[in-house]
C-alpha positions in Angstrom: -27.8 -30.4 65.8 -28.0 -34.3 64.6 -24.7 -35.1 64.1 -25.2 -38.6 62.1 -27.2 -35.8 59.7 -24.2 -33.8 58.9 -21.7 -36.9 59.2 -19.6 -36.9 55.1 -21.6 -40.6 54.9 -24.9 -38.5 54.6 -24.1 -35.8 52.6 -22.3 -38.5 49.6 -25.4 -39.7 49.5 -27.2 -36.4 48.2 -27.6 -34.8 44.9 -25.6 -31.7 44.3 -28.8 -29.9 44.6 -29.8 -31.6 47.7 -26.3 -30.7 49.3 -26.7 -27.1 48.2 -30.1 -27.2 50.7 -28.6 -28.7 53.1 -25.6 -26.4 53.1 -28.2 -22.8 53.3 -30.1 -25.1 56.1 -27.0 -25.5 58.4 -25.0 -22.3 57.5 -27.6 -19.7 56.4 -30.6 -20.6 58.2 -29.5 -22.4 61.5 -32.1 -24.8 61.6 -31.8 -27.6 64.3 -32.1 -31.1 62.5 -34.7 -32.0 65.3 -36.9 -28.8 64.4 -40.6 -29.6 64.7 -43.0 -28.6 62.2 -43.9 -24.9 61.8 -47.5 -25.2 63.8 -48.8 -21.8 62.4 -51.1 -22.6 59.5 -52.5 -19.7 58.2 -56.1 -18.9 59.2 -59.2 -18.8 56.9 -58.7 -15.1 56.2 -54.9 -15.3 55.7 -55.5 -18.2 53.5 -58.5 -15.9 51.5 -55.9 -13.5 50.9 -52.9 -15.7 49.9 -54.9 -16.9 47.4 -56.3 -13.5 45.9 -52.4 -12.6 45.4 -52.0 -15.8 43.3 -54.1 -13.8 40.9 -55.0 -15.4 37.6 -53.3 -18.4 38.8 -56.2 -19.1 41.2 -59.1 -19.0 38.5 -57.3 -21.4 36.2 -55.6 -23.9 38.7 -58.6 -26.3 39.8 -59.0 -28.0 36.5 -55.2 -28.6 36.3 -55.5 -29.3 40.0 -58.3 -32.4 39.1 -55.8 -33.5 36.7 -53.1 -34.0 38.2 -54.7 -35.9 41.3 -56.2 -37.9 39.0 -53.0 -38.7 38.1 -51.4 -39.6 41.3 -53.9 -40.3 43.2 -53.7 -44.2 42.6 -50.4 -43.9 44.1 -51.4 -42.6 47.5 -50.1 -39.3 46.7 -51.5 -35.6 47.4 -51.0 -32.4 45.5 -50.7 -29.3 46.6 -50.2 -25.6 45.3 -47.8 -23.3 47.1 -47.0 -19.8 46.3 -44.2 -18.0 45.4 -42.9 -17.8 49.3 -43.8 -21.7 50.0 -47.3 -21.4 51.4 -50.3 -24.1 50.4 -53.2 -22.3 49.2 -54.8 -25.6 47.3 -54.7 -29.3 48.0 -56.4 -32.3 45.7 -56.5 -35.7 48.1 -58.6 -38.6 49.2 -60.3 -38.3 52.2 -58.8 -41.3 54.0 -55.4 -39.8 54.2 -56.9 -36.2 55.1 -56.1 -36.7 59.2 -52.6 -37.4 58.2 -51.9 -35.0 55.6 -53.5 -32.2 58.5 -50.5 -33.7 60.9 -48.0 -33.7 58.0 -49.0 -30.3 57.5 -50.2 -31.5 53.7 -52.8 -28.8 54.4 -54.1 -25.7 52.9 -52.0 -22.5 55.0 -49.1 -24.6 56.1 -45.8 -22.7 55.4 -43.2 -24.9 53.5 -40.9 -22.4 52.8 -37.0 -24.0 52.7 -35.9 -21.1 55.6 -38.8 -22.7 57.9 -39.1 -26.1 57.4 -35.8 -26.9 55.8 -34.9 -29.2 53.0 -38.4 -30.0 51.1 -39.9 -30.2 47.8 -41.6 -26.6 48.0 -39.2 -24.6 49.6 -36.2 -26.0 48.1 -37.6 -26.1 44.5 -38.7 -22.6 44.5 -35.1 -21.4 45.8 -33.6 -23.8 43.2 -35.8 -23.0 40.3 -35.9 -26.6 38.8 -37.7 -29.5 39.7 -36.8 -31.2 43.1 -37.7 -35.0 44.8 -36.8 -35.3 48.6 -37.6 -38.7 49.6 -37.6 -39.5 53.4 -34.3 -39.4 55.0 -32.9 -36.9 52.8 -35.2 -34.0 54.1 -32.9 -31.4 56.7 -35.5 -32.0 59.3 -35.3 -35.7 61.0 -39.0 -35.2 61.7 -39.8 -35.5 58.4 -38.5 -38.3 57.7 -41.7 -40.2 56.6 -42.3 -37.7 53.7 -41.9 -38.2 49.8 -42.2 -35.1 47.9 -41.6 -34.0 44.8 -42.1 -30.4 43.5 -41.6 -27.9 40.4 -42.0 -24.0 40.2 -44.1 -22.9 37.6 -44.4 -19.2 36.1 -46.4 -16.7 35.5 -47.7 -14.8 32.6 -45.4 -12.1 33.6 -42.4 -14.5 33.3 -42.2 -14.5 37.4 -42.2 -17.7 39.9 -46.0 -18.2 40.5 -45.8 -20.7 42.7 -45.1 -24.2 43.2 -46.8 -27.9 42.4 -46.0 -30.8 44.8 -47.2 -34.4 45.1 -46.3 -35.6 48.3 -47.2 -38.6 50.4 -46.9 -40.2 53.4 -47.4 -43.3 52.2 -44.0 -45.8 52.3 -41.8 -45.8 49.2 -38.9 -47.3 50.3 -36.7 -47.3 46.7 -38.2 -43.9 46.0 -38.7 -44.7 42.3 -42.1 -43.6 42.2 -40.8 -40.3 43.8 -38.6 -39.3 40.3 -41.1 -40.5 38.2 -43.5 -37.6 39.7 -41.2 -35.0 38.3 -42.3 -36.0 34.7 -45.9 -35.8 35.7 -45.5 -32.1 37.5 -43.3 -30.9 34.5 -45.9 -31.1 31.9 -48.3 -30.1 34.5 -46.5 -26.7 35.3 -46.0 -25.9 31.7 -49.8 -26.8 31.1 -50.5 -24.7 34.2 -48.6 -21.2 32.7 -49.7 -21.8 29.6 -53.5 -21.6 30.6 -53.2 -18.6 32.4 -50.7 -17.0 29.9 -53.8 -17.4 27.8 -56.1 -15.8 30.2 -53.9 -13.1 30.8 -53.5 -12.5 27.2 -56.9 -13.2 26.2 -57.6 -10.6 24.0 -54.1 -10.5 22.2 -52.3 -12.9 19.4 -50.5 -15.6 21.7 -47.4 -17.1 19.7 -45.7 -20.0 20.8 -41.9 -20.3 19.8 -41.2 -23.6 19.6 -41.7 -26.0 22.3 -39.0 -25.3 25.0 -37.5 -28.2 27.1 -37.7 -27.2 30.7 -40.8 -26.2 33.0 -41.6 -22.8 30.7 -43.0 -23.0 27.6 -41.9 -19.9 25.3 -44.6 -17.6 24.0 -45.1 -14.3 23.6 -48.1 -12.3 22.9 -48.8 -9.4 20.8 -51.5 -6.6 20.3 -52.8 -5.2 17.5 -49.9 -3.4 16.6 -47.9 -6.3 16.5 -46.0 -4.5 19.5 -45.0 -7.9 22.1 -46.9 -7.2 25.3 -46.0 -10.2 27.1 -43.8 -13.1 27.2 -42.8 -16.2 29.5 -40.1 -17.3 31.1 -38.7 -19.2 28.5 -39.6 -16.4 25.6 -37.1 -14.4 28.3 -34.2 -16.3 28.6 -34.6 -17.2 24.9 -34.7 -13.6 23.4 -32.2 -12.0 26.6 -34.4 -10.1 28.3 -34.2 -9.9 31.9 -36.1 -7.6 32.8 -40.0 -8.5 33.7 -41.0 -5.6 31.4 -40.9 -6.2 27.6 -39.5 -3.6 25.8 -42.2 -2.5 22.7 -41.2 -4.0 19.5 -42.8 -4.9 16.1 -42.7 -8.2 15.7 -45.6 -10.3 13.4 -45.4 -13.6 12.8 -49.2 -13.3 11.7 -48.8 -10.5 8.7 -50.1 -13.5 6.2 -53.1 -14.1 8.5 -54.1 -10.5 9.0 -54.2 -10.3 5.3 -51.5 -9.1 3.6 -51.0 -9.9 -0.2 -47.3 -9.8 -0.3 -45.7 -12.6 1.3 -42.0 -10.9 0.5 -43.2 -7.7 2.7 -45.0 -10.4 5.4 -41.8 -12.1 5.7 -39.5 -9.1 5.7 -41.6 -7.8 8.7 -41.0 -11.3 10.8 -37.6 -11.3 10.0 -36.8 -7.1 10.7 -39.3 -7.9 13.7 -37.4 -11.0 15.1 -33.8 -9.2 14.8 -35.5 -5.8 16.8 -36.2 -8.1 19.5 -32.8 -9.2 19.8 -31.2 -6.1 19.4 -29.9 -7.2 15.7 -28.2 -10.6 17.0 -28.8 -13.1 14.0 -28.3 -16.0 16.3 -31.0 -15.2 18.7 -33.3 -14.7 15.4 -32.5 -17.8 13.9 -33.8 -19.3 16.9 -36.9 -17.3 17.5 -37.7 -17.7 13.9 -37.6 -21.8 14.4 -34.5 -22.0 11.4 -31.2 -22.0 10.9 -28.3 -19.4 11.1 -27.5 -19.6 7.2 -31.4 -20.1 6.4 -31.5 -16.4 7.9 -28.9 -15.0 6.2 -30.2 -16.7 3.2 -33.4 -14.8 3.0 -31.8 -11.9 4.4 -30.1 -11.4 1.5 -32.4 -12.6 -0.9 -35.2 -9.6 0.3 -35.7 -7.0 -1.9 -35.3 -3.3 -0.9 -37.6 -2.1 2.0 -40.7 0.2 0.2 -40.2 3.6 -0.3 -42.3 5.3 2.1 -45.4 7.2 0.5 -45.8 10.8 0.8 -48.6 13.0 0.2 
């Protein structure tokens, strides 16, 4: 193993969550510093089937794809779209650079999963989960040294990892400014890529969106006809405590005004009952699902008037 690589000099240099890559690369994965690129790319059929497990992903990425290339592209650099365990199953690029992004394993089937090909945008970003910028010399792999690349996970409409959007080149960036300043542009471009296929997936249901979030998940939920939550995103999760992938049924209607009902006392008391059945009766969680503050809450919580007797026959 390189041993200017692992020298304290290096490793100052790093981010925390650089280090942290660097430190699974040597001690959990045992990959030599002078490892070559992984020459298995996936063949046509392997590809075809990688992509079919993206799902919904797949029929929505290509205009978000075109966008972001169009983007970057005046900057030398390529996008790609990994899934969840690091392999490119889409690549946007100009056809001058496609003979080096083939060598540089840019490329449609190559596996750039952090246990293979060590510290990298893909790999390291989806074991991370935030957004990650290796610029040359700070990849594990010497032999990649050449390579800027900067990379987000973005989620799916079942609140899991989908996949991963890069922007890499080959091109020389010596400061690596322009590197960071891809972040921004993957960002919106991850949230703008769940989004869509949160809508797709939920086509046919009430999408809400709660609020606007500030990492890569925007938080939305959707609801059915029953105003019973069917699905919510990453960011709905972690904002309402659930961990698990599967949302627990609960009445929750921020539309009762919409689907037209004349009392706007009874509308609100079923957002607000809704919002703190969701939460498991937490007012602080509510406040925040309901967009207001703590004492608005228990402001209208008090001011409500008794629940309806139910009628009987």
């Amino acid at each position: 193993m390189n041993s200017l690589i692992l020298s304290p000099g290096v490793w100052s240099g790093l981010s925390p969550l650089l280090r942290n890559s660097w430190r699974r690369c040597a001690e959990q994965y045992a990959i030599p510093t002078d490892t070559t690129l992984d020459t298995d790319i996936l063949c046509s059929a392997e590809l075809r089937q990688a992509r079919e497990r993206m799902g919904v992903t797949m029929k929505i990425a290509d205009p978000e794809l075109d966008r972001l290339h169009g983007i970057v592209s005046t900057l030398d650099y390529n996008v790609l779209l990994a899934d969840p365990a690091g392999i490119v199953v889409a690549r946007r690029g100009a056809p001058p650079f496609e003979k080096g992004c083939r060598r540089w394993h840019l490329w449609p089937g190559a596996n750039w999963a952090e246990a293979v090909a060590g510290t990298n945008g893909i790999g390291t970003c989806l074991v991370e989960g935030q957004p990650v910028t290796v610029h040359r010399d700070q990849h594990w792999c010497t032999k990649l040294r050449y390579l800027t690349c900067s990379a987000v996970p973005f989620y799916g409409p079942d609140g899991c990892v989908a996949g991963a959007l890069d922007a890499s080149s080959i091109r020389s960036d010596p400061s690596g400014r322009v590197a960071l300043m891809m972040e921004a542009v993957l960002v919106d471009a991850a949230r703008r890529l769940e989004r869509r296929s949160f809508l797709e997936a939920f086509r046919n249901r009430t999408v809400l969106l709660l609020g606007e979030g500030n990492g890569i998940s925007l938080p939305m939920i959707a609801l059915d006809d029953k105003r019973i939550v069917v699905g919510a995103t990453y960011a709905a999760r972690s904002m309402l405590g659930i961990a698990s992938p599967e949302v627990a049924s609960v009445c929750f209607d921020l539309g009762a005004r919409a689907a037209g009902v004349p009392d706007f006392q009874e509308a609100e008391r079923t957002v607000i009952e809704g919002a703190l059945a969701m939460v498991q009766g937490k007012i602080a969680p509510a406040a925040r699902l309901l967009g207001v503050s703590r004492s608005t809450l228990y402001r209208k919580l008090k001011n409500l008037p008794p629940a309806p007797a139910p009628i009987t026959g």
